[in-house]
PDB file as gemmi writes it, atoms N, CA and C in Angstrom:
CRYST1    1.000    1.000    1.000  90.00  90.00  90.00 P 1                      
ATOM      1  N   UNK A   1       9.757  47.577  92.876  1.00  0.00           N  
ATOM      2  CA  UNK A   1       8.637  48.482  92.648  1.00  0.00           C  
ATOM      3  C   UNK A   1       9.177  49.877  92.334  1.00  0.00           C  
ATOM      4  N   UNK A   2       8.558  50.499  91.169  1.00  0.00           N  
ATOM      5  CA  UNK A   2       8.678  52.073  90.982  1.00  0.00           C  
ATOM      6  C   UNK A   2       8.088  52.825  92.136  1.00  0.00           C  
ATOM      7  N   UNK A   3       9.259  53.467  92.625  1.00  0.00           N  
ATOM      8  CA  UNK A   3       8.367  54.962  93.598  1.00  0.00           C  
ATOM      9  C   UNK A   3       9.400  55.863  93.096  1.00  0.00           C  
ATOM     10  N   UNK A   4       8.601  56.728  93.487  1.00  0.00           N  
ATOM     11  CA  UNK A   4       9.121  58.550  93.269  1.00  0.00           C  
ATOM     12  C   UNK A   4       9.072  59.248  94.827  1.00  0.00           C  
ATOM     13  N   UNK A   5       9.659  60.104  94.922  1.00  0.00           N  
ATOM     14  CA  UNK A   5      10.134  60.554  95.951  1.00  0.00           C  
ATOM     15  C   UNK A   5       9.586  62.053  96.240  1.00  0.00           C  
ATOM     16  N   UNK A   6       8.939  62.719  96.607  1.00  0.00           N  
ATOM     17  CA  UNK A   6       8.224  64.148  96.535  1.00  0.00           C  
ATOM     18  C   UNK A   6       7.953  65.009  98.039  1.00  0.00           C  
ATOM     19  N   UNK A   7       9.144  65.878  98.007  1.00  0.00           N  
ATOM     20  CA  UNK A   7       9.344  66.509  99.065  1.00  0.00           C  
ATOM     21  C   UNK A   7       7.718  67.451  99.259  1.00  0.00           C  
ATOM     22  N   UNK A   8       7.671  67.774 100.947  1.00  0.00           N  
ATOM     23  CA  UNK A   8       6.407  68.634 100.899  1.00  0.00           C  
ATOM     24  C   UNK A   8       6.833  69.923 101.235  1.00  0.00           C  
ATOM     25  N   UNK A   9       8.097  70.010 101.303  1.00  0.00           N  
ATOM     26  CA  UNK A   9       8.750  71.688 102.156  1.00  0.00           C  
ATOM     27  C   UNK A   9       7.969  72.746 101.072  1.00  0.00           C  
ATOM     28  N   UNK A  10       8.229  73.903 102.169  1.00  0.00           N  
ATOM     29  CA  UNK A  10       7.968  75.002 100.665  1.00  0.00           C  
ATOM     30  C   UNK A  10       9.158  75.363 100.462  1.00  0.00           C  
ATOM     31  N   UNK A  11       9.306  75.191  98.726  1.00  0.00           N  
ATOM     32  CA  UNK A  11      10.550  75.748  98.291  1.00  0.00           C  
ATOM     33  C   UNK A  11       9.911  76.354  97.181  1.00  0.00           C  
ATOM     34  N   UNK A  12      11.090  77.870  96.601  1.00  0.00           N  
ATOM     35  CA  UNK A  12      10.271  78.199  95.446  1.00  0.00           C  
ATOM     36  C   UNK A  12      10.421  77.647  94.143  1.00  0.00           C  
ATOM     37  N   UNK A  13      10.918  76.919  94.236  1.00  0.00           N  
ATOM     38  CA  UNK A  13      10.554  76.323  92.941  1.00  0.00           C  
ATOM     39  C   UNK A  13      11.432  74.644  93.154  1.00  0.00           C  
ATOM     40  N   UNK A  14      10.574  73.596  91.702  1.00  0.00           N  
ATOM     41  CA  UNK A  14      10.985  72.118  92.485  1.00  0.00           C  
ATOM     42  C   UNK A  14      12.623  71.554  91.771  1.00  0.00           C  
ATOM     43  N   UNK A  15      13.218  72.743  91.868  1.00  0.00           N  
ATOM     44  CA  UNK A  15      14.832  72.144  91.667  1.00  0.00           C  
ATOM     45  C   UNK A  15      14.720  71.008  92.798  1.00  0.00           C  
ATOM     46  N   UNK A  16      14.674  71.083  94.443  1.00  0.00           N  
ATOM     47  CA  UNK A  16      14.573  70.359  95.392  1.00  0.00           C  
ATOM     48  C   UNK A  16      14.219  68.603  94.673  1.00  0.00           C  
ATOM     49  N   UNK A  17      12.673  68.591  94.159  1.00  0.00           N  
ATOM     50  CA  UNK A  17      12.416  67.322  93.679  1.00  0.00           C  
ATOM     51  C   UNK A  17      13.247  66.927  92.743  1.00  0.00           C  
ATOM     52  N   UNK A  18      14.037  67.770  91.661  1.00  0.00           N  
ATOM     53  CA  UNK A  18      14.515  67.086  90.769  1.00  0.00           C  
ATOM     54  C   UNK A  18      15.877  66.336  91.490  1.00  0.00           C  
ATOM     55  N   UNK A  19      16.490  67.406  92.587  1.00  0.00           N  
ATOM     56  CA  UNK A  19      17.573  67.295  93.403  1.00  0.00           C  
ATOM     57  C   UNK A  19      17.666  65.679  93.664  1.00  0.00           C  
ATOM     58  N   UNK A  20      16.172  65.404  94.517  1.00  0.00           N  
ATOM     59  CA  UNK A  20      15.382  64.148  94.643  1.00  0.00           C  
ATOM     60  C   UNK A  20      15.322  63.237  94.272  1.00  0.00           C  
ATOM     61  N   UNK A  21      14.561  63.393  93.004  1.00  0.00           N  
ATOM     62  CA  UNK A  21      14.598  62.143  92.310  1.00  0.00           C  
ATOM     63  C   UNK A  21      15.990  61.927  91.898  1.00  0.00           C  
ATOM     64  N   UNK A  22      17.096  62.565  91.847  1.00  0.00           N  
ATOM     65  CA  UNK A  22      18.332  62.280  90.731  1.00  0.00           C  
ATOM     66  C   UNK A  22      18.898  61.462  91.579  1.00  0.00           C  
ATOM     67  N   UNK A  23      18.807  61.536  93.190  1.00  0.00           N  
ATOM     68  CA  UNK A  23      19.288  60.658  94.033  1.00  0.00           C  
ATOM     69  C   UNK A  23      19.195  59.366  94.166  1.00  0.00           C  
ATOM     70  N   UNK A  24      18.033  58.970  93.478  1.00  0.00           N  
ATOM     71  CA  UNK A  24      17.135  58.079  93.566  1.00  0.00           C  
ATOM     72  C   UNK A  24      17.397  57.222  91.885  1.00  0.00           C  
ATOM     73  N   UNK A  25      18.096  57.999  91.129  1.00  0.00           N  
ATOM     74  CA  UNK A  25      18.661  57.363  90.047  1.00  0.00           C  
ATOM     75  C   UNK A  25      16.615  57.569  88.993  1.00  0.00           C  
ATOM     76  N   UNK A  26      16.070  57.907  89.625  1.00  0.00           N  
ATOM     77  CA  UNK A  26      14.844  58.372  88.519  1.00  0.00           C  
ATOM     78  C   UNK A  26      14.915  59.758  87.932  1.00  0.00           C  
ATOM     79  N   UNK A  27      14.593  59.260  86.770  1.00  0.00           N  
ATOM     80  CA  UNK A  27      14.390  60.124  85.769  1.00  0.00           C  
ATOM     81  C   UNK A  27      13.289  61.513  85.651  1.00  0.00           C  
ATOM     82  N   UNK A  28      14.294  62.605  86.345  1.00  0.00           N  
ATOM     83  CA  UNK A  28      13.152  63.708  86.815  1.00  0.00           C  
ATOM     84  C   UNK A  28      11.925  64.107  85.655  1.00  0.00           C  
ATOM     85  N   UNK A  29      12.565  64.516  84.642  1.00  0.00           N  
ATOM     86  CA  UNK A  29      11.437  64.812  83.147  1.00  0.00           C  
ATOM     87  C   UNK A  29      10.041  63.935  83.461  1.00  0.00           C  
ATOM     88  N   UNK A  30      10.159  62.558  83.534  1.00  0.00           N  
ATOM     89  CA  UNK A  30       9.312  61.898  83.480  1.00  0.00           C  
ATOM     90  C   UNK A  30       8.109  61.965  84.766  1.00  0.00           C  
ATOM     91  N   UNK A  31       8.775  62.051  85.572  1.00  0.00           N  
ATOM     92  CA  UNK A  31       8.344  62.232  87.091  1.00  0.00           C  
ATOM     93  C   UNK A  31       7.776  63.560  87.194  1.00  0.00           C  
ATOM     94  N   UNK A  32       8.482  64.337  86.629  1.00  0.00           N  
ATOM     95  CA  UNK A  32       7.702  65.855  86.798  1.00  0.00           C  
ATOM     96  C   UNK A  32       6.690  65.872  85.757  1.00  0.00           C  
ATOM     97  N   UNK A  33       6.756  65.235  85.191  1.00  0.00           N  
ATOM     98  CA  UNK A  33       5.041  65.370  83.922  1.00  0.00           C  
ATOM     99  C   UNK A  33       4.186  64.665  85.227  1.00  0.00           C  
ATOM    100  N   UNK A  34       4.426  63.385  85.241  1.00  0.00           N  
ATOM    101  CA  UNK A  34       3.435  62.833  86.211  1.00  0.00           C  
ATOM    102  C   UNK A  34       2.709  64.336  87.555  1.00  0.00           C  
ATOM    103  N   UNK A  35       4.294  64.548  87.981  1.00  0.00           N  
ATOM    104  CA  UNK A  35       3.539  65.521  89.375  1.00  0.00           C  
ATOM    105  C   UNK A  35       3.182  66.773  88.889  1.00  0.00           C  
ATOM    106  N   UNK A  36       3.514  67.308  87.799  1.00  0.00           N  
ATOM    107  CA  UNK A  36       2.204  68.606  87.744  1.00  0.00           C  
ATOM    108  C   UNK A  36       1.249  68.526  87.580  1.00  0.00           C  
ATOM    109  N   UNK A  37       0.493  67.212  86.974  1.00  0.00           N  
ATOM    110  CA  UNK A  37      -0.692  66.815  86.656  1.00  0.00           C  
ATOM    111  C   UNK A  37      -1.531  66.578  88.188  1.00  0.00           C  
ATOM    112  N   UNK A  38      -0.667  66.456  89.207  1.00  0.00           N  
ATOM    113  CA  UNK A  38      -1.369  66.137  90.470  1.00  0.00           C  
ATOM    114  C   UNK A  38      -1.651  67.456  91.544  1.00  0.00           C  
ATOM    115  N   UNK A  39      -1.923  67.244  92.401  1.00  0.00           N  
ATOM    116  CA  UNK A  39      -2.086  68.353  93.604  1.00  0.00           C  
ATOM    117  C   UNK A  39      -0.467  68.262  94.389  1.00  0.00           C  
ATOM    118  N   UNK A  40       0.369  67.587  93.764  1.00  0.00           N  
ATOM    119  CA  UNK A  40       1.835  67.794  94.210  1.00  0.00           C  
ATOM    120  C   UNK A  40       2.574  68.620  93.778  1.00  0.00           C  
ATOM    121  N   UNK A  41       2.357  69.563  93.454  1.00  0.00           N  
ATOM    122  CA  UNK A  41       3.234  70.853  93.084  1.00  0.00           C  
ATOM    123  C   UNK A  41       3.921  71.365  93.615  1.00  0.00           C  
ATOM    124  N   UNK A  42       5.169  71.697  93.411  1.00  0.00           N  
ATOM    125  CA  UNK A  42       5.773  72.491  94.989  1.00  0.00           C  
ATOM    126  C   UNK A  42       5.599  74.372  94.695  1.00  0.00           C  
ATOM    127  N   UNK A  43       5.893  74.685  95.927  1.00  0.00           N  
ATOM    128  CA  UNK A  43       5.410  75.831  96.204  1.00  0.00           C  
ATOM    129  C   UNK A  43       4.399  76.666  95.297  1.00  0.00           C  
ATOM    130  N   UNK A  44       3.151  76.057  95.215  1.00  0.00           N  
ATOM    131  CA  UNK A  44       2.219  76.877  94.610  1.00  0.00           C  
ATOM    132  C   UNK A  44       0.944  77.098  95.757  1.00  0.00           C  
ATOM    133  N   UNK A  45       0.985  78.332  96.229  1.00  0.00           N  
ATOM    134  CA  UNK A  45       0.048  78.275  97.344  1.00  0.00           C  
ATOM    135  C   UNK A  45      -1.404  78.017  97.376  1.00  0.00           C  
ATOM    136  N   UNK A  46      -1.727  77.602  96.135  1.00  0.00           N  
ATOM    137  CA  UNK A  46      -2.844  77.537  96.169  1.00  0.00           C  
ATOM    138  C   UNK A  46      -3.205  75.643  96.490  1.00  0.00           C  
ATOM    139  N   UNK A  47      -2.313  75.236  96.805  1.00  0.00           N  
ATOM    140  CA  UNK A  47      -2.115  73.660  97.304  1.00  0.00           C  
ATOM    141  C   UNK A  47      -0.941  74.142  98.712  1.00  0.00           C  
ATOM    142  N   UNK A  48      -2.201  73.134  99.695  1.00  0.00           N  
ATOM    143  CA  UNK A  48      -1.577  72.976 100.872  1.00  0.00           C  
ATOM    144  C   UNK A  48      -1.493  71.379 101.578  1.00  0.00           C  
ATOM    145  N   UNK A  49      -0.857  71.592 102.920  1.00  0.00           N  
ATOM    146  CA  UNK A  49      -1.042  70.026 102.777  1.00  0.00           C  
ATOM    147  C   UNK A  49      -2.291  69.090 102.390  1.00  0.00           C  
ATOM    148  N   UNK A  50      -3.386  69.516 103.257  1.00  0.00           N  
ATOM    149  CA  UNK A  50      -4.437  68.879 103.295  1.00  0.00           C  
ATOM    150  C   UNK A  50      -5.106  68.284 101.852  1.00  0.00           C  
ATOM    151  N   UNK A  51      -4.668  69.165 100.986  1.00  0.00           N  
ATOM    152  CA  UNK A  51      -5.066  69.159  99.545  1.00  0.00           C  
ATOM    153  C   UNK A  51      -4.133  67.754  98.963  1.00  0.00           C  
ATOM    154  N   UNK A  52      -3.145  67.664  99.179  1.00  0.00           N  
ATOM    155  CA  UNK A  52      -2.214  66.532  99.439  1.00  0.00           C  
ATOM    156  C   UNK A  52      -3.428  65.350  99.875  1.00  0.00           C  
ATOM    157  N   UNK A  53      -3.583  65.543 101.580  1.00  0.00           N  
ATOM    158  CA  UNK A  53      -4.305  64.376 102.224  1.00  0.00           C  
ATOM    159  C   UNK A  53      -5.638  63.907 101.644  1.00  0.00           C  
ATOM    160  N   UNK A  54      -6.513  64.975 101.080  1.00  0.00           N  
ATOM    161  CA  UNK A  54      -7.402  65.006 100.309  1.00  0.00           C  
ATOM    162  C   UNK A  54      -6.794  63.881  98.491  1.00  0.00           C  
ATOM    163  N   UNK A  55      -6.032  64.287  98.171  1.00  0.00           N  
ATOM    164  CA  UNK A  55      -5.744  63.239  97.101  1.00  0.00           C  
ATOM    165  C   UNK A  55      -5.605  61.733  97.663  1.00  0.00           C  
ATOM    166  N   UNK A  56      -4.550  62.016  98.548  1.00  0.00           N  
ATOM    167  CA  UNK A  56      -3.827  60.647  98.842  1.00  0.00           C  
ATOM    168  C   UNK A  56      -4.943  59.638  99.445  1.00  0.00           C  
ATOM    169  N   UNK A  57      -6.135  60.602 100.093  1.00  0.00           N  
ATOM    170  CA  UNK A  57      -7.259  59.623 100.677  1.00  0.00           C  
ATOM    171  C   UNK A  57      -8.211  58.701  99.568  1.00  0.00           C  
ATOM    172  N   UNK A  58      -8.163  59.423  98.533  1.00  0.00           N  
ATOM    173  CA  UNK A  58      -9.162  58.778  97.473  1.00  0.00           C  
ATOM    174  C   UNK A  58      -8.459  57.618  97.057  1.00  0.00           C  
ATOM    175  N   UNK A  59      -7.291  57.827  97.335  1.00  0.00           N  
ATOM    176  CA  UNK A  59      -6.542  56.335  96.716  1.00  0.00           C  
ATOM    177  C   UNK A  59      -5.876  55.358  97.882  1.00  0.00           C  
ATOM    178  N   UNK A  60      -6.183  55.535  99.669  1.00  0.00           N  
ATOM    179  CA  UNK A  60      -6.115  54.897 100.468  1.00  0.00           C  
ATOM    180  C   UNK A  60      -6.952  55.618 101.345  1.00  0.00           C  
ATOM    181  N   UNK A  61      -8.514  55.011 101.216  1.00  0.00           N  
ATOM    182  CA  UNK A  61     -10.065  55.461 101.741  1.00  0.00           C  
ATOM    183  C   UNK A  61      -9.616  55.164 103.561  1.00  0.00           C  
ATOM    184  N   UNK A  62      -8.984  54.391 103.505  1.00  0.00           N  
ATOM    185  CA  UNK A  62      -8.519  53.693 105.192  1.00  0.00           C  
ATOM    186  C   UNK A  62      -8.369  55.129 106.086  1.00  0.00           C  
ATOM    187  N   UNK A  63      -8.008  55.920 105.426  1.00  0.00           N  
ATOM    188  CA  UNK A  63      -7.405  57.118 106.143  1.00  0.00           C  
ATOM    189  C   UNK A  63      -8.293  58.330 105.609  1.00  0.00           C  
ATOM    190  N   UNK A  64      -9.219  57.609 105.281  1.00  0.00           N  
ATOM    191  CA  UNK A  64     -10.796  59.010 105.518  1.00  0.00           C  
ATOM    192  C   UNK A  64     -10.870  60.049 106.813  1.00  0.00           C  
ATOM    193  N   UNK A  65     -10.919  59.546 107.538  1.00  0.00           N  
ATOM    194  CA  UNK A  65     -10.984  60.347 109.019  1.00  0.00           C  
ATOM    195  C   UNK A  65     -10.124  60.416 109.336  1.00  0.00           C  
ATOM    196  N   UNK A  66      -8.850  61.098 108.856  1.00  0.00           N  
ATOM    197  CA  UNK A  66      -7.500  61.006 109.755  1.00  0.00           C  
ATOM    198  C   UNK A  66      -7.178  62.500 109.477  1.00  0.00           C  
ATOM    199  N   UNK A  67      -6.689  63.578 110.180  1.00  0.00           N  
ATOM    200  CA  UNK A  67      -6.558  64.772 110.025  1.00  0.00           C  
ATOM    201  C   UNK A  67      -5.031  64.671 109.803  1.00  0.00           C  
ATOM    202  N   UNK A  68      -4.678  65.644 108.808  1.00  0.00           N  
ATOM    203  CA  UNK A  68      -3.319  65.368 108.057  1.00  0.00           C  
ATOM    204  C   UNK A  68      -1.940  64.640 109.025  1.00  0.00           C  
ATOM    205  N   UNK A  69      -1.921  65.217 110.206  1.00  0.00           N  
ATOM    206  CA  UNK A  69      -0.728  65.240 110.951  1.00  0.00           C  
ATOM    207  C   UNK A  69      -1.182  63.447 111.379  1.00  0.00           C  
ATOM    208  N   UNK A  70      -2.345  62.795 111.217  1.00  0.00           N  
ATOM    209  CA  UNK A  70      -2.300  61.543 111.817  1.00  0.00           C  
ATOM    210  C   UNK A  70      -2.503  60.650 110.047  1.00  0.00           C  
ATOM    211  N   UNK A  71      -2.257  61.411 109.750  1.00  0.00           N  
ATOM    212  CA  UNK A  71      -2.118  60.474 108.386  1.00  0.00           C  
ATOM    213  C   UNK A  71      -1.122  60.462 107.954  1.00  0.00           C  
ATOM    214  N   UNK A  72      -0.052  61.616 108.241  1.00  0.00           N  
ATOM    215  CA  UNK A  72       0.952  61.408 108.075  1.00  0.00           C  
ATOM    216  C   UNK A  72       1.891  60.195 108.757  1.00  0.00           C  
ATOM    217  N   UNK A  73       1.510  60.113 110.116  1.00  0.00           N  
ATOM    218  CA  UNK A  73       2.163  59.359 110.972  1.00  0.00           C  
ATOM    219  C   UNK A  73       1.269  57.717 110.139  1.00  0.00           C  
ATOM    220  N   UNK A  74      -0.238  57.467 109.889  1.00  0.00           N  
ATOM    221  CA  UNK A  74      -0.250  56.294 109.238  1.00  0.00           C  
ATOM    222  C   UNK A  74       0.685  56.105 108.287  1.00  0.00           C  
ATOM    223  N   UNK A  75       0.892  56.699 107.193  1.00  0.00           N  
ATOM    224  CA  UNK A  75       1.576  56.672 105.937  1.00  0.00           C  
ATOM    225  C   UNK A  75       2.931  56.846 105.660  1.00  0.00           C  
ATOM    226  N   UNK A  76       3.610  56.819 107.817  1.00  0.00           N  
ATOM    227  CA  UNK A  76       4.898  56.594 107.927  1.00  0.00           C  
ATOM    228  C   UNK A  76       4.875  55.405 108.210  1.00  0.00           C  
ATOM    229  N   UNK A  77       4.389  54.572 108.606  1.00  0.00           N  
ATOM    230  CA  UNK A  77       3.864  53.251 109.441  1.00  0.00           C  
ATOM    231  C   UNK A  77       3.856  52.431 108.247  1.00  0.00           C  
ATOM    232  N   UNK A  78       2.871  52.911 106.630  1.00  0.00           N  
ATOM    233  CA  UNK A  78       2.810  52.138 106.097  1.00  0.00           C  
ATOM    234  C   UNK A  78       4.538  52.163 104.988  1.00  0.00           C  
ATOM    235  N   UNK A  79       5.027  53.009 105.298  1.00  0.00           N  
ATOM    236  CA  UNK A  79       6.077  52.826 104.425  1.00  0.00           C  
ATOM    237  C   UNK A  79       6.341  53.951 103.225  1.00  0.00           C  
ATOM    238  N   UNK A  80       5.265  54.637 103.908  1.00  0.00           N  
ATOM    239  CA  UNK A  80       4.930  55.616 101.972  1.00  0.00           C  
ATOM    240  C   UNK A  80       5.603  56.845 102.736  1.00  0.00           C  
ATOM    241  N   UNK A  81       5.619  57.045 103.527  1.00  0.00           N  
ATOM    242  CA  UNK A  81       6.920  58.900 104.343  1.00  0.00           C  
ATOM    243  C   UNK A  81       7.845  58.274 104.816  1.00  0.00           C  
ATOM    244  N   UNK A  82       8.788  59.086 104.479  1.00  0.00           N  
ATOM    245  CA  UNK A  82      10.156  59.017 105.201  1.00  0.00           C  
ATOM    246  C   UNK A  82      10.436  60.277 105.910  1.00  0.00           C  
ATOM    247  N   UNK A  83      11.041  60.219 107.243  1.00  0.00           N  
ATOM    248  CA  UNK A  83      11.396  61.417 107.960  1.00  0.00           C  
ATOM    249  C   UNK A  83      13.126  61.630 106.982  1.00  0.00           C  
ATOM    250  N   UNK A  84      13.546  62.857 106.656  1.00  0.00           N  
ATOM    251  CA  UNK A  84      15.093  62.836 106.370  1.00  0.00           C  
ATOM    252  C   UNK A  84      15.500  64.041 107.247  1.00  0.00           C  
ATOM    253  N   UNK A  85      16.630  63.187 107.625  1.00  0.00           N  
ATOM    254  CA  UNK A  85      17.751  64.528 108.975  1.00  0.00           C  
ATOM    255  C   UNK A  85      17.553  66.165 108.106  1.00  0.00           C  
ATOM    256  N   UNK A  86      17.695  66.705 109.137  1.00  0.00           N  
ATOM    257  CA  UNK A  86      17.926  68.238 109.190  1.00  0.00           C  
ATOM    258  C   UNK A  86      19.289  67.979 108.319  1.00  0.00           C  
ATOM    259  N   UNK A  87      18.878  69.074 107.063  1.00  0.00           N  
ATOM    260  CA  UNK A  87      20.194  68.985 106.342  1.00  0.00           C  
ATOM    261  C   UNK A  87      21.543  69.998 106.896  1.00  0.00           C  
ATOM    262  N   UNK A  88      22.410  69.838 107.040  1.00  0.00           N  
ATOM    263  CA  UNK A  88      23.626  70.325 107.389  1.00  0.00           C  
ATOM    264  C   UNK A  88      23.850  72.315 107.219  1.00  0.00           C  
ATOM    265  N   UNK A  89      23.269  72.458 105.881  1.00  0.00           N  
ATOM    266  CA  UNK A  89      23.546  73.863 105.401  1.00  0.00           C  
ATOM    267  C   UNK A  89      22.271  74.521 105.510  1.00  0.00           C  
ATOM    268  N   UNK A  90      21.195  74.092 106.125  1.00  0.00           N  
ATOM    269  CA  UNK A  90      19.673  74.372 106.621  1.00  0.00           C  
ATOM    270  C   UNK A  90      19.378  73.987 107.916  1.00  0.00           C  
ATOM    271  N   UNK A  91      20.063  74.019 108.855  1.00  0.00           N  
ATOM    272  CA  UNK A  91      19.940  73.768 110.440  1.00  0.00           C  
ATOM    273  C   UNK A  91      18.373  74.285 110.731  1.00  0.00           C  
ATOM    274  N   UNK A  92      17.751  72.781 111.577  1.00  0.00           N  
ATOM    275  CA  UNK A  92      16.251  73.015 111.966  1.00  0.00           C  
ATOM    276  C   UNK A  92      15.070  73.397 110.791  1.00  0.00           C  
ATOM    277  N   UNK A  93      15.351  72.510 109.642  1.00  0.00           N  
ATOM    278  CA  UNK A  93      14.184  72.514 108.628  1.00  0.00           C  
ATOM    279  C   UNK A  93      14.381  70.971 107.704  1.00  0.00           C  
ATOM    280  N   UNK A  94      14.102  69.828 108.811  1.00  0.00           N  
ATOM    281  CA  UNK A  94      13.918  68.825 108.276  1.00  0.00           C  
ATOM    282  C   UNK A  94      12.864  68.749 107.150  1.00  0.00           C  
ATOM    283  N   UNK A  95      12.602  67.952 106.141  1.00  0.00           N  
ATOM    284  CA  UNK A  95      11.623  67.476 105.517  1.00  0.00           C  
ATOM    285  C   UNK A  95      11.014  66.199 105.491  1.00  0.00           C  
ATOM    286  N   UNK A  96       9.509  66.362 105.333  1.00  0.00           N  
ATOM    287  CA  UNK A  96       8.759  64.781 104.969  1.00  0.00           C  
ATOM    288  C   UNK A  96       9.334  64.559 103.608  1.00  0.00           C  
ATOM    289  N   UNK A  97       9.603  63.576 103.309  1.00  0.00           N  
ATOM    290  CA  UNK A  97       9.279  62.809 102.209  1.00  0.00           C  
ATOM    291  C   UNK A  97       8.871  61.732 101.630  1.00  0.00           C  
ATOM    292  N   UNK A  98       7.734  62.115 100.780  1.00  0.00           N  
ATOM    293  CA  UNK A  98       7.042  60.903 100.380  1.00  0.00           C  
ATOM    294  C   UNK A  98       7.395  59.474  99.830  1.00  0.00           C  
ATOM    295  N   UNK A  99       6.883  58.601  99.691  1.00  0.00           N  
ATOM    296  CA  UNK A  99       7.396  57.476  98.825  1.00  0.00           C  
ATOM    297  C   UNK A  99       6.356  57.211  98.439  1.00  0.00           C  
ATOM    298  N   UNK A 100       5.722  57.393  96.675  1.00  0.00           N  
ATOM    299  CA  UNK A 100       4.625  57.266  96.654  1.00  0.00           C  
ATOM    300  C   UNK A 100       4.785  56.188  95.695  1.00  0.00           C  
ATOM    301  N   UNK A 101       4.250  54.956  95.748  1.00  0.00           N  
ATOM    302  CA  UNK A 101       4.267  54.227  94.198  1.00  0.00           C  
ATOM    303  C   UNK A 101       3.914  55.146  92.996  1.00  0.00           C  
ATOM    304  N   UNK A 102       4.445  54.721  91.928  1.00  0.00           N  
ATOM    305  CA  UNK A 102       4.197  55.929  90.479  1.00  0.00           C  
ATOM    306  C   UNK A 102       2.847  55.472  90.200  1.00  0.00           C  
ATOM    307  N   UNK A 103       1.880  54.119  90.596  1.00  0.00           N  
ATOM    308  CA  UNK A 103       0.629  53.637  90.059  1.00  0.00           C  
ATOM    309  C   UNK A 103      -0.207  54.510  90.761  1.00  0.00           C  
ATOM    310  N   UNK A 104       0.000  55.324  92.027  1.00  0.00           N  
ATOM    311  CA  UNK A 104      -0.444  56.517  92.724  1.00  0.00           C  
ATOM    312  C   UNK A 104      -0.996  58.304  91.927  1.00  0.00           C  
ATOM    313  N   UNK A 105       0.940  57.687  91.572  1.00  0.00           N  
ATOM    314  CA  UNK A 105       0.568  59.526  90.806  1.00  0.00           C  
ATOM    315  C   UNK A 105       0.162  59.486  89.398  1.00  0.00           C  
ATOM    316  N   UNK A 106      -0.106  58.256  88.695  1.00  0.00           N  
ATOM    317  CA  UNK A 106      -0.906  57.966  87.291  1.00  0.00           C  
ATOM    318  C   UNK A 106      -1.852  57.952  87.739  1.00  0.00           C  
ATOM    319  N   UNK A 107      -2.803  57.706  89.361  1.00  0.00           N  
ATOM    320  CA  UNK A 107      -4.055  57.852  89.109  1.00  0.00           C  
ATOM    321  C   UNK A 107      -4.184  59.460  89.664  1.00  0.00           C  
ATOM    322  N   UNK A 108      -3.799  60.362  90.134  1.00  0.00           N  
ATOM    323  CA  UNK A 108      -4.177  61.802  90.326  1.00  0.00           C  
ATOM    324  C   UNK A 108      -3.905  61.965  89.165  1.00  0.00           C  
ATOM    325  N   UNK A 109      -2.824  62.092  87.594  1.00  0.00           N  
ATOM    326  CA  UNK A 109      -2.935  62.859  86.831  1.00  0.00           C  
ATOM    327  C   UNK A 109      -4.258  62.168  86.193  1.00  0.00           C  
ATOM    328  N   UNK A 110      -4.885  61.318  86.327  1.00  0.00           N  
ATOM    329  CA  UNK A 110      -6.294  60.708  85.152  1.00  0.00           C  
ATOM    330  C   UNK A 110      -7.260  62.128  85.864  1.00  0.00           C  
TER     331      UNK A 110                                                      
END                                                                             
């Protein structure tokens, strides 16, 4: 299965995702058309998490009533977040990261 990988830290700008996806052997260009079209943008303040949970709910309704921090923990359960270690040269600023199928982020950019 295609997934893409989409950090939620704030960074100023998404070198981080491309960092990301390159790890992942996907092709950032492609992946970043998909995520500007969505509410996954990185550091643009006018998207916060919830705006996130608000997308991700229309496309898994199961987690209608779940306030972000318990949807997060569903959507670690189901396989779609990954916790990753505190990186080495950033002591105490772990990140979520997503695992979203790409059939996900083709339906936020429609």
């Amino acid at each position: 299965m295609n997934r893409t990988y989409i950090s939620i830290c704030d960074y100023k700008n998404d070198q981080h995702l491309i960092n990301v996806l390159e790890l992942y052997s996907i092709q950032p260009t492609i992946i970043r058309l998909q995520v500007l079209k969505t509410i996954l943008v990185f550091s643009d303040d006018e998207f916060t998490g919830n705006d996130i949970l608000t997308e991700l709910q229309k496309v898994y309704p199961e987690f209608q009533n779940h306030t972000l921090f318990s949807a997060l923990i569903a959507f670690s359960r189901k396989g779609l977040i990954a916790k990753r270690p505190e990186r080495k040269n950033k002591p105490g600023r772990p990140s979520l990261v997503f695992s979203v199928p790409l059939l996900v982020l083709s339906l936020f950019g429609k």
